[in-house]
C-alpha positions as CSV (number, residue, x, y, z in Angstrom):
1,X,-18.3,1.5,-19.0
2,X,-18.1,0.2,-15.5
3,X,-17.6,3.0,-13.0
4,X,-14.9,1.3,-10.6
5,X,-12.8,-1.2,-11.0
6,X,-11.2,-3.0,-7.6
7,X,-7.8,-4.5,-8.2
8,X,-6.8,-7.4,-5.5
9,X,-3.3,-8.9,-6.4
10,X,-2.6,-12.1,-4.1
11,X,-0.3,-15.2,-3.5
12,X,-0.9,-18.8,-2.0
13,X,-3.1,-17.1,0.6
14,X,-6.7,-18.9,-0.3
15,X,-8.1,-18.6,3.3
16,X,-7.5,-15.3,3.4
17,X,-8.7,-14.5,-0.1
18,X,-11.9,-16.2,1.2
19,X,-12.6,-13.9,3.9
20,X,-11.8,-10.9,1.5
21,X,-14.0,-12.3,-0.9
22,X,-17.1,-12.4,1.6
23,X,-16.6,-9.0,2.6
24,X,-17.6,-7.9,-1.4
25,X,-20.9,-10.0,-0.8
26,X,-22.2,-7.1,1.5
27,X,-21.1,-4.1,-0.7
28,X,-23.6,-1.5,-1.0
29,X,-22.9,-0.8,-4.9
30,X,-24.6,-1.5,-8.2
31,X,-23.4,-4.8,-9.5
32,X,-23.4,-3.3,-13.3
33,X,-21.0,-0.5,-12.1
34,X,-18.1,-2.2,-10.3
35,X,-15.7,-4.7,-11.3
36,X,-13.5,-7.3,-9.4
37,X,-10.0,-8.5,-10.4
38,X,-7.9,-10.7,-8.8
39,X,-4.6,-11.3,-9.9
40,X,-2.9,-14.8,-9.5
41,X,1.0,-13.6,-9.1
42,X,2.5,-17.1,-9.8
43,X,1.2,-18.9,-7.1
44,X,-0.3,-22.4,-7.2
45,X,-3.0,-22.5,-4.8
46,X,-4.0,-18.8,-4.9
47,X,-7.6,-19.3,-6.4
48,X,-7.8,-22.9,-4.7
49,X,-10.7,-21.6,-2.3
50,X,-13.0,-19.9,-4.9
51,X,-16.0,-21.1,-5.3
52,X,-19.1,-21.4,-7.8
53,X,-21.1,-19.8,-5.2
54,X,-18.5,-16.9,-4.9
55,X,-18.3,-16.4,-8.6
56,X,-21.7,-16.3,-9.2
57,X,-22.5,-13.5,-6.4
58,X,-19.4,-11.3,-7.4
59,X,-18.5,-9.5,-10.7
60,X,-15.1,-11.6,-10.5
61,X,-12.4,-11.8,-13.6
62,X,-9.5,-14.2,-12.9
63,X,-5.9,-13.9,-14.2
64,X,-3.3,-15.3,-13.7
65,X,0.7,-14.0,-14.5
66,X,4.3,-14.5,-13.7
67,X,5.6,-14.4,-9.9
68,X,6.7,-10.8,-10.2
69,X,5.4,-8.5,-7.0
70,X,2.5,-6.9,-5.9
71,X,3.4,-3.6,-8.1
72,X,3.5,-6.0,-11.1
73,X,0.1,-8.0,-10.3
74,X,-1.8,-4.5,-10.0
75,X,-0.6,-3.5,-13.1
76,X,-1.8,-6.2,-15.1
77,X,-5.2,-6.0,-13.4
78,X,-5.3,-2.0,-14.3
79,X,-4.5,-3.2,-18.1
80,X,-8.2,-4.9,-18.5
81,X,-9.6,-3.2,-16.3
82,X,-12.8,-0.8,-17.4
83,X,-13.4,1.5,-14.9
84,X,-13.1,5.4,-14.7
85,X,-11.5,4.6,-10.9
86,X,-8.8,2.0,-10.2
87,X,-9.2,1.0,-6.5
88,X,-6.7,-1.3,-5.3
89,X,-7.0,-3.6,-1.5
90,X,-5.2,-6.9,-1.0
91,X,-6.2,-10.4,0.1
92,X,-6.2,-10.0,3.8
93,X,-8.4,-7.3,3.7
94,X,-11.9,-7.0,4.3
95,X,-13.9,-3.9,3.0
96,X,-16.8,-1.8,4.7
97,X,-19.8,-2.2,3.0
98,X,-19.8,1.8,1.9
99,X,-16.2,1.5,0.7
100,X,-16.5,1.9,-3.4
101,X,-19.3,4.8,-2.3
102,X,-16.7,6.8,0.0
103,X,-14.2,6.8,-2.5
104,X,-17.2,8.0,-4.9
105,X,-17.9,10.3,-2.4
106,X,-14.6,11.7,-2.4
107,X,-13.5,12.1,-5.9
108,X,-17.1,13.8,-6.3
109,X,-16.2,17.6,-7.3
110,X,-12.5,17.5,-6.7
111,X,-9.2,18.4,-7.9
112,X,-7.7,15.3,-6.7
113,X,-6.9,12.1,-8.6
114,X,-5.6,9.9,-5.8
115,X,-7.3,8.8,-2.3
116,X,-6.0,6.7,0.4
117,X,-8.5,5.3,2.7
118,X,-8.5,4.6,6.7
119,X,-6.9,1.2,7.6
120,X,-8.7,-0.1,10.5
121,X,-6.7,-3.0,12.8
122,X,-8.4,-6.2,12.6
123,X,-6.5,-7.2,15.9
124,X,-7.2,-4.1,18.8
125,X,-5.7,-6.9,21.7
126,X,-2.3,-6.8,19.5
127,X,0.3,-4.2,20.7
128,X,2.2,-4.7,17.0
129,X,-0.7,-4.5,15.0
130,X,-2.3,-1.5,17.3
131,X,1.5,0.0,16.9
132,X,1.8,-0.5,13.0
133,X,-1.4,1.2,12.4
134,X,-0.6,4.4,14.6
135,X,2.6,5.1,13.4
136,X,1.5,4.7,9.7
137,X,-1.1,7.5,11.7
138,X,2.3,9.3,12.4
139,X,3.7,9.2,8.8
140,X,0.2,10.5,7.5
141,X,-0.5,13.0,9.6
142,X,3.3,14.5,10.7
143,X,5.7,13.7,8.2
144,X,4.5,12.7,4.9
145,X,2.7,16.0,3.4
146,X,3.9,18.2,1.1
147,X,4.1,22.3,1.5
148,X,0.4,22.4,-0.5
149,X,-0.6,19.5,1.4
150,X,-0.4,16.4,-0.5
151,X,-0.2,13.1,1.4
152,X,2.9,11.6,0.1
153,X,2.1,8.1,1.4
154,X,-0.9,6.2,0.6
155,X,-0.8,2.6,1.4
156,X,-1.4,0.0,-1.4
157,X,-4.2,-1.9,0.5
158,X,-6.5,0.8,0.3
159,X,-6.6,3.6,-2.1
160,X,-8.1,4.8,-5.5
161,X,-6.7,6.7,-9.0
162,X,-8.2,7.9,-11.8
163,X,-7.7,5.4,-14.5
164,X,-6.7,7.9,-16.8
165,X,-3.6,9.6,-14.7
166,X,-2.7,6.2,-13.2
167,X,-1.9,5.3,-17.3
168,X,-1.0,8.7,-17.4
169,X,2.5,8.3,-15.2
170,X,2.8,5.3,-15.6
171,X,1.1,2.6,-12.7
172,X,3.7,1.5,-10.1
173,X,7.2,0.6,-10.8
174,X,8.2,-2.6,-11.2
175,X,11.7,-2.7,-10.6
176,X,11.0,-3.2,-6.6
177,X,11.7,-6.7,-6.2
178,X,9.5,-7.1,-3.1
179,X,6.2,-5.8,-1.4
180,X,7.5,-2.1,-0.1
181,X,7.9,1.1,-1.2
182,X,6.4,0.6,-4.4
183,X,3.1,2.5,-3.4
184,X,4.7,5.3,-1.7
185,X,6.7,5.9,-4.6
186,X,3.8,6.1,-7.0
187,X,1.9,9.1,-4.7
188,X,5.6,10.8,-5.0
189,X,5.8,10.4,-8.6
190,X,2.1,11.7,-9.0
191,X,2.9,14.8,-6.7
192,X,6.0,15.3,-7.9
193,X,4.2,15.3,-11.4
194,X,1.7,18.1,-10.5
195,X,-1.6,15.9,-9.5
196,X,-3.0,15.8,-6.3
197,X,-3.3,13.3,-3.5
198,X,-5.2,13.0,-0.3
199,X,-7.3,11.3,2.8
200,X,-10.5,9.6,2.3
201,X,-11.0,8.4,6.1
202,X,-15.0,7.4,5.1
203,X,-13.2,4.3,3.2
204,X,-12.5,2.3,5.4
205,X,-11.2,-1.4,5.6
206,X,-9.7,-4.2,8.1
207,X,-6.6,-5.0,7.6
208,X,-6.1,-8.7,9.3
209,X,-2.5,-8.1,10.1
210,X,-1.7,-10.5,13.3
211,X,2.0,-9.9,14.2
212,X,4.2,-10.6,17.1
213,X,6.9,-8.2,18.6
214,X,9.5,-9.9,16.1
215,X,7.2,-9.8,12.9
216,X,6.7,-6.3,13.4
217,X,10.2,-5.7,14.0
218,X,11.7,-7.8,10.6
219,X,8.5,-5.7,8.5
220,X,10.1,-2.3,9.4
221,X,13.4,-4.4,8.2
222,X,12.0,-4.9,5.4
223,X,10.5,-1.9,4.1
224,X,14.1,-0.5,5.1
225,X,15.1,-2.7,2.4
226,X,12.8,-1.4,0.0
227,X,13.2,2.2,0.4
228,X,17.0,2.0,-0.4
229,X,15.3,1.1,-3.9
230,X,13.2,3.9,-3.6
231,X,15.7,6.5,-2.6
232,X,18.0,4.9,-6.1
233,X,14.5,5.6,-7.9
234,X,13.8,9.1,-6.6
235,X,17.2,10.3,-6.9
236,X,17.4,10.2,-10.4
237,X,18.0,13.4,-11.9
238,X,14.8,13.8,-14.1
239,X,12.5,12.2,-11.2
240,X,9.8,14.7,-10.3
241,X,11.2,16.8,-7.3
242,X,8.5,17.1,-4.5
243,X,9.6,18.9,-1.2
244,X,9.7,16.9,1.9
245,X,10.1,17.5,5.2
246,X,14.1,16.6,6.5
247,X,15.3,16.5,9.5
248,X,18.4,14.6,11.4
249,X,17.5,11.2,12.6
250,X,17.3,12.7,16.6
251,X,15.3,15.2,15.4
252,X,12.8,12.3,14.4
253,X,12.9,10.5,17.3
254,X,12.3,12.8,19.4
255,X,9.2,13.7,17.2
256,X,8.1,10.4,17.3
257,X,8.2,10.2,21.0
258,X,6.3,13.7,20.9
259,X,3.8,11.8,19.0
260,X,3.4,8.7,21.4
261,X,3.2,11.1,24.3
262,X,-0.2,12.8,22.5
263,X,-1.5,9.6,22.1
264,X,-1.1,8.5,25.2
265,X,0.6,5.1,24.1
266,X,1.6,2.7,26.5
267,X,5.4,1.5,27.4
268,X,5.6,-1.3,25.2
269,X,3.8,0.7,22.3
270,X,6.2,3.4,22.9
271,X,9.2,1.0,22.4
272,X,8.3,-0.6,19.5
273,X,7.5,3.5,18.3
274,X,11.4,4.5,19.2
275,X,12.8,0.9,17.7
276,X,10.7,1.2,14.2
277,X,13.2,4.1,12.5
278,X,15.8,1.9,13.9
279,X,14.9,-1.3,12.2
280,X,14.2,0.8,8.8
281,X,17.3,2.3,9.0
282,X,19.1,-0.7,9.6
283,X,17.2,-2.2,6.5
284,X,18.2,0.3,4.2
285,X,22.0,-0.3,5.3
286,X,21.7,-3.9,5.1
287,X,20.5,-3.7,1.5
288,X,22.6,-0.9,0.8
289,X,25.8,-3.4,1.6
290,X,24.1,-6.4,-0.7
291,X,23.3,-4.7,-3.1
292,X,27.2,-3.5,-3.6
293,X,28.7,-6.5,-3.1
294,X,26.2,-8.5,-5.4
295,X,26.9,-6.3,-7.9
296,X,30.7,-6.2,-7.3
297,X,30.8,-9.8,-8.1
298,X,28.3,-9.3,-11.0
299,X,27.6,-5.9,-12.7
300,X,25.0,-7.7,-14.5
301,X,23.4,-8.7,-11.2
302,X,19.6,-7.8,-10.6
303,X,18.8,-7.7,-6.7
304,X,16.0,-10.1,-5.7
Protein backbone atom coordinates (compact mmCIF):
# COMPACT_ATOMS: atom_id res chain seq x y z
CA UNK A 1 0.00 0.00 0.00
CA UNK A 2 1.51 3.32 -1.10
CA UNK A 3 1.74 5.72 1.74
CA UNK A 4 0.51 9.11 -0.08
CA UNK A 5 -1.31 9.62 -2.77
CA UNK A 6 -1.07 13.38 -4.57
CA UNK A 7 -4.20 14.29 -6.42
CA UNK A 8 -3.61 17.20 -9.22
CA UNK A 9 -7.03 17.88 -11.14
CA UNK A 10 -6.26 20.31 -14.23
CA UNK A 11 -7.73 21.84 -17.57
CA UNK A 12 -6.09 22.97 -20.90
CA UNK A 13 -3.21 24.37 -18.87
CA UNK A 14 -0.18 22.10 -20.34
CA UNK A 15 2.56 24.75 -19.67
CA UNK A 16 1.65 25.07 -16.45
CA UNK A 17 1.23 21.33 -15.76
CA UNK A 18 4.84 21.19 -17.07
CA UNK A 19 6.32 23.34 -14.54
CA UNK A 20 4.29 21.47 -11.83
CA UNK A 21 5.38 18.34 -13.07
CA UNK A 22 9.26 19.34 -12.77
CA UNK A 23 8.79 20.39 -9.35
CA UNK A 24 7.86 16.39 -8.34
CA UNK A 25 11.31 15.48 -10.11
CA UNK A 26 13.18 16.98 -6.97
CA UNK A 27 10.89 15.42 -4.24
CA UNK A 28 12.66 14.14 -1.43
CA UNK A 29 10.36 10.83 -1.03
CA UNK A 30 10.55 7.20 -1.71
CA UNK A 31 9.32 6.58 -5.20
CA UNK A 32 7.52 3.10 -3.89
CA UNK A 33 5.59 5.17 -1.32
CA UNK A 34 3.94 8.03 -3.19
CA UNK A 35 1.64 8.13 -5.96
CA UNK A 36 0.77 10.83 -8.66
CA UNK A 37 -2.67 11.38 -10.23
CA UNK A 38 -3.64 13.80 -12.56
CA UNK A 39 -6.97 14.15 -13.61
CA UNK A 40 -7.90 15.34 -17.20
CA UNK A 41 -11.43 17.39 -16.43
CA UNK A 42 -12.63 17.32 -20.09
CA UNK A 43 -10.16 19.27 -21.56
CA UNK A 44 -8.36 18.59 -24.90
CA UNK A 45 -4.96 19.54 -24.54
CA UNK A 46 -4.57 19.02 -20.81
CA UNK A 47 -1.90 16.22 -21.02
CA UNK A 48 -0.54 17.60 -24.51
CA UNK A 49 2.88 18.61 -22.76
CA UNK A 50 3.67 15.19 -20.96
CA UNK A 51 6.38 13.61 -21.91
CA UNK A 52 8.10 10.04 -21.98
CA UNK A 53 10.84 11.56 -20.08
CA UNK A 54 8.29 12.84 -17.41
CA UNK A 55 6.44 9.60 -17.21
CA UNK A 56 9.27 7.61 -16.72
CA UNK A 57 10.80 9.76 -13.72
CA UNK A 58 7.39 10.13 -11.92
CA UNK A 59 4.99 7.55 -10.44
CA UNK A 60 2.20 9.20 -12.87
CA UNK A 61 -1.47 7.55 -13.46
CA UNK A 62 -3.46 9.45 -16.13
CA UNK A 63 -7.35 9.75 -16.24
CA UNK A 64 -9.30 11.39 -17.87
CA UNK A 65 -13.34 12.26 -17.08
CA UNK A 66 -16.21 14.55 -17.89
CA UNK A 67 -15.84 18.57 -17.73
CA UNK A 68 -17.37 18.77 -14.30
CA UNK A 69 -15.11 21.08 -11.72
CA UNK A 70 -12.22 20.79 -9.73
CA UNK A 71 -14.35 19.22 -6.63
CA UNK A 72 -15.41 16.48 -9.26
CA UNK A 73 -11.79 15.84 -10.84
CA UNK A 74 -10.32 15.23 -7.09
CA UNK A 75 -12.86 12.97 -6.47
CA UNK A 76 -12.30 10.66 -9.08
CA UNK A 77 -8.52 10.77 -8.49
CA UNK A 78 -9.28 9.89 -4.57
CA UNK A 79 -11.44 6.75 -6.05
CA UNK A 80 -8.16 4.82 -7.30
CA UNK A 81 -6.16 6.23 -5.39
CA UNK A 82 -4.00 3.80 -2.78
CA UNK A 83 -2.69 5.80 -0.21
CA UNK A 84 -3.30 6.15 3.58
CA UNK A 85 -3.06 10.26 2.86
CA UNK A 86 -4.89 12.07 0.08
CA UNK A 87 -2.85 15.22 -0.72
CA UNK A 88 -4.38 17.41 -3.12
CA UNK A 89 -2.24 20.73 -5.17
CA UNK A 90 -3.18 22.00 -8.64
CA UNK A 91 -1.50 22.56 -12.00
CA UNK A 92 0.08 25.87 -11.38
CA UNK A 93 1.72 24.90 -8.44
CA UNK A 94 5.07 23.91 -7.72
CA UNK A 95 5.94 21.81 -4.51
CA UNK A 96 8.97 22.16 -2.10
CA UNK A 97 11.10 19.38 -2.24
CA UNK A 98 10.17 18.34 1.66
CA UNK A 99 6.39 18.75 0.96
CA UNK A 100 4.89 14.95 1.12
CA UNK A 101 7.56 14.70 4.33
CA UNK A 102 5.96 17.85 6.19
CA UNK A 103 2.62 16.73 5.77
CA UNK A 104 4.16 13.26 7.19
CA UNK A 105 5.65 15.20 9.64
CA UNK A 106 2.48 16.60 10.68
CA UNK A 107 -0.03 13.87 10.78
CA UNK A 108 2.85 11.91 12.81
CA UNK A 109 1.18 11.40 16.43
CA UNK A 110 -1.96 13.50 15.96
CA UNK A 111 -5.46 13.82 16.55
CA UNK A 112 -6.01 15.57 13.31
CA UNK A 113 -7.10 14.25 9.97
CA UNK A 114 -6.80 17.31 7.77
CA UNK A 115 -3.76 19.74 7.07
CA UNK A 116 -3.51 22.84 5.01
CA UNK A 117 -0.11 23.84 3.99
CA UNK A 118 1.61 27.48 3.54
CA UNK A 119 1.01 28.99 0.07
CA UNK A 120 3.92 30.82 -0.92
CA UNK A 121 3.48 33.81 -3.83
CA UNK A 122 5.26 32.92 -6.88
CA UNK A 123 5.10 36.77 -7.85
CA UNK A 124 6.56 39.03 -4.56
CA UNK A 125 6.75 42.35 -7.29
CA UNK A 126 2.83 41.73 -7.68
CA UNK A 127 0.68 43.91 -5.30
CA UNK A 128 -2.55 41.42 -6.19
CA UNK A 129 -0.79 38.36 -5.84
CA UNK A 130 1.19 39.70 -2.58
CA UNK A 131 -2.54 40.98 -1.50
CA UNK A 132 -4.34 37.54 -2.21
CA UNK A 133 -1.95 35.69 -0.22
CA UNK A 134 -2.12 37.95 3.03
CA UNK A 135 -5.60 38.22 3.28
CA UNK A 136 -6.14 34.39 2.75
CA UNK A 137 -3.27 35.11 6.01
CA UNK A 138 -6.20 37.13 7.46
CA UNK A 139 -8.94 34.51 7.04
CA UNK A 140 -6.55 31.80 8.59
CA UNK A 141 -5.28 33.41 11.21
CA UNK A 142 -8.45 35.99 12.36
CA UNK A 143 -11.59 34.78 11.26
CA UNK A 144 -11.79 31.28 10.15
CA UNK A 145 -11.17 29.12 13.51
CA UNK A 146 -13.41 27.56 15.47
CA UNK A 147 -13.94 27.97 19.56
CA UNK A 148 -11.46 24.57 19.86
CA UNK A 149 -9.40 25.90 17.26
CA UNK A 150 -10.10 24.26 14.07
CA UNK A 151 -9.06 26.07 10.83
CA UNK A 152 -12.20 26.28 8.97
CA UNK A 153 -10.52 27.14 5.60
CA UNK A 154 -8.00 25.11 4.03
CA UNK A 155 -7.30 25.91 0.48
CA UNK A 156 -7.66 23.18 -2.21
CA UNK A 157 -4.05 23.72 -3.67
CA UNK A 158 -2.43 22.55 -0.79
CA UNK A 159 -3.64 20.31 1.82
CA UNK A 160 -3.89 16.52 3.07
CA UNK A 161 -6.86 14.01 4.53
CA UNK A 162 -6.78 10.82 5.72
CA UNK A 163 -8.10 8.61 3.04
CA UNK A 164 -10.21 6.93 5.35
CA UNK A 165 -12.42 10.12 6.80
CA UNK A 166 -12.19 11.87 3.46
CA UNK A 167 -14.51 8.49 2.17
CA UNK A 168 -15.73 8.79 5.48
CA UNK A 169 -17.96 12.26 4.86
CA UNK A 170 -17.97 12.05 1.78
CA UNK A 171 -14.90 13.94 -0.53
CA UNK A 172 -16.06 17.41 -1.73
CA UNK A 173 -19.41 18.33 -3.03
CA UNK A 174 -20.04 18.40 -6.37
CA UNK A 175 -22.94 20.45 -6.71
CA UNK A 176 -20.61 23.70 -6.93
CA UNK A 177 -20.62 24.45 -10.46
CA UNK A 178 -17.27 26.34 -10.48
CA UNK A 179 -13.83 26.43 -8.71
CA UNK A 180 -14.80 28.10 -5.10
CA UNK A 181 -16.07 27.27 -2.02
CA UNK A 182 -16.02 23.75 -2.54
CA UNK A 183 -12.79 23.20 -0.32
CA UNK A 184 -13.80 25.43 2.43
CA UNK A 185 -16.92 23.66 2.64
CA UNK A 186 -15.33 20.27 3.03
CA UNK A 187 -13.05 21.46 6.26
CA UNK A 188 -16.75 22.77 7.60
CA UNK A 189 -18.33 19.62 7.00
CA UNK A 190 -15.33 17.63 8.65
CA UNK A 191 -15.42 20.06 11.77
CA UNK A 192 -18.77 20.27 11.86
CA UNK A 193 -18.70 16.36 11.88
CA UNK A 194 -16.34 16.07 14.95
CA UNK A 195 -12.69 15.61 13.19
CA UNK A 196 -10.07 17.91 13.42
CA UNK A 197 -8.36 20.35 11.09
CA UNK A 198 -5.24 22.38 11.15
CA UNK A 199 -1.89 24.41 9.84
CA UNK A 200 1.00 22.63 8.45
CA UNK A 201 3.22 25.77 7.56
CA UNK A 202 6.46 23.20 6.96
CA UNK A 203 4.46 22.30 3.56
CA UNK A 204 4.94 24.58 1.60
CA UNK A 205 4.33 25.38 -2.14
CA UNK A 206 4.28 28.25 -4.97
CA UNK A 207 1.41 29.11 -6.15
CA UNK A 208 2.18 30.91 -9.72
CA UNK A 209 -0.80 33.16 -9.50
CA UNK A 210 0.05 36.46 -11.74
CA UNK A 211 -2.92 38.82 -11.51
CA UNK A 212 -3.59 42.40 -12.29
CA UNK A 213 -5.75 44.85 -10.07
CA UNK A 214 -8.87 43.74 -12.16
CA UNK A 215 -8.23 39.87 -11.97
CA UNK A 216 -7.94 40.09 -8.43
CA UNK A 217 -10.89 42.07 -8.16
CA UNK A 218 -13.45 39.62 -10.66
CA UNK A 219 -11.75 36.36 -8.31
CA UNK A 220 -13.16 37.84 -5.01
CA UNK A 221 -16.36 38.20 -7.58
CA UNK A 222 -16.22 35.04 -8.06
CA UNK A 223 -15.78 33.23 -5.05
CA UNK A 224 -18.77 35.66 -3.90
CA UNK A 225 -20.55 33.67 -6.34
CA UNK A 226 -19.66 30.46 -4.94
CA UNK A 227 -20.27 30.99 -1.37
CA UNK A 228 -23.97 31.89 -2.06
CA UNK A 229 -23.80 27.95 -3.00
CA UNK A 230 -22.17 27.37 0.03
CA UNK A 231 -24.25 29.31 2.40
CA UNK A 232 -27.59 27.12 0.45
CA UNK A 233 -25.37 23.96 1.32
CA UNK A 234 -24.54 24.83 4.92
CA UNK A 235 -27.90 26.04 5.80
CA UNK A 236 -29.55 22.88 5.45
CA UNK A 237 -31.06 21.81 8.53
CA UNK A 238 -29.16 18.45 9.08
CA UNK A 239 -25.67 20.05 7.93
CA UNK A 240 -23.19 19.74 10.76
CA UNK A 241 -23.44 23.02 12.85
CA UNK A 242 -19.88 24.43 13.60
CA UNK A 243 -19.65 27.84 15.49
CA UNK A 244 -18.23 30.70 13.60
CA UNK A 245 -17.24 33.88 14.40
CA UNK A 246 -20.19 36.78 13.10
CA UNK A 247 -20.02 40.02 13.11
CA UNK A 248 -21.78 43.09 11.01
CA UNK A 249 -20.03 43.80 7.77
CA UNK A 250 -18.35 47.35 9.46
CA UNK A 251 -17.35 45.37 12.11
CA UNK A 252 -15.15 43.40 9.46
CA UNK A 253 -13.82 46.12 7.84
CA UNK A 254 -12.67 47.66 10.28
CA UNK A 255 -10.98 44.40 11.40
CA UNK A 256 -9.52 44.09 8.24
CA UNK A 257 -8.03 47.49 8.18
CA UNK A 258 -6.73 46.53 11.84
CA UNK A 259 -5.12 43.73 10.18
CA UNK A 260 -3.40 45.80 7.23
CA UNK A 261 -2.22 48.30 9.80
CA UNK A 262 -0.10 45.23 11.72
CA UNK A 263 1.28 44.32 8.67
CA UNK A 264 2.28 47.33 7.75
CA UNK A 265 0.67 47.03 4.12
CA UNK A 266 1.13 49.64 1.73
CA UNK A 267 -1.78 52.11 0.28
CA UNK A 268 -2.59 50.27 -2.69
CA UNK A 269 -2.38 46.76 -0.66
CA UNK A 270 -4.65 48.38 1.79
CA UNK A 271 -7.26 49.23 -0.96
CA UNK A 272 -7.47 46.26 -2.63
CA UNK A 273 -7.79 44.76 1.45
CA UNK A 274 -10.97 47.25 2.09
CA UNK A 275 -12.46 46.46 -1.64
CA UNK A 276 -12.05 42.40 -1.39
CA UNK A 277 -15.41 41.93 1.17
CA UNK A 278 -16.86 44.33 -1.23
CA UNK A 279 -16.42 42.42 -4.36
CA UNK A 280 -17.46 39.02 -2.46
CA UNK A 281 -20.30 40.48 -1.26
CA UNK A 282 -21.38 41.82 -4.41
CA UNK A 283 -20.76 38.20 -5.86
CA UNK A 284 -22.94 36.60 -3.62
CA UNK A 285 -25.83 39.15 -4.52
CA UNK A 286 -25.27 38.87 -8.04
CA UNK A 287 -25.61 35.12 -7.99
CA UNK A 288 -28.18 35.38 -5.45
CA UNK A 289 -30.39 37.48 -8.21
CA UNK A 290 -29.49 34.72 -11.13
CA UNK A 291 -30.04 32.17 -9.52
CA UNK A 292 -33.84 33.30 -8.70
CA UNK A 293 -34.63 34.50 -11.86
CA UNK A 294 -33.08 31.34 -13.71
CA UNK A 295 -35.10 29.36 -11.76
CA UNK A 296 -38.21 31.53 -12.03
CA UNK A 297 -38.21 30.84 -15.64
CA UNK A 298 -37.27 27.16 -15.00
CA UNK A 299 -37.77 25.35 -11.74
CA UNK A 300 -35.93 22.58 -13.34
CA UNK A 301 -33.06 24.89 -14.00
CA UNK A 302 -29.44 23.84 -12.68
CA UNK A 303 -27.10 26.97 -12.27
CA UNK A 304 -23.89 26.72 -14.22
Amino acid sequence: MKRLSVIIPTFNRPDLLSVCLESFIDLDYPDKDWELILVNDGGDRSFSTITTDILDQLPLTLIDIEHGGPAKARNAGAEIAQGEFLVFTDDDCRVDKNWLRAFEGCFANSTFVALGGKILNSHPGSVPAKTWSRYMDYLREEVMQDSEGNLLLLLGNNLAYRRKIFQEIGGFNEEFPFAAAEDSELGIRLVGTGYRQTFCPEAIIWHDHPITYGGYLRQQFRYGRGNHYFLEIVGAPDYPYVERSKGSFTASLRKLLDYSRKIRASTPMKLLFLATPLAFKAGNLYEKIRVQLLQSRDPRATPS
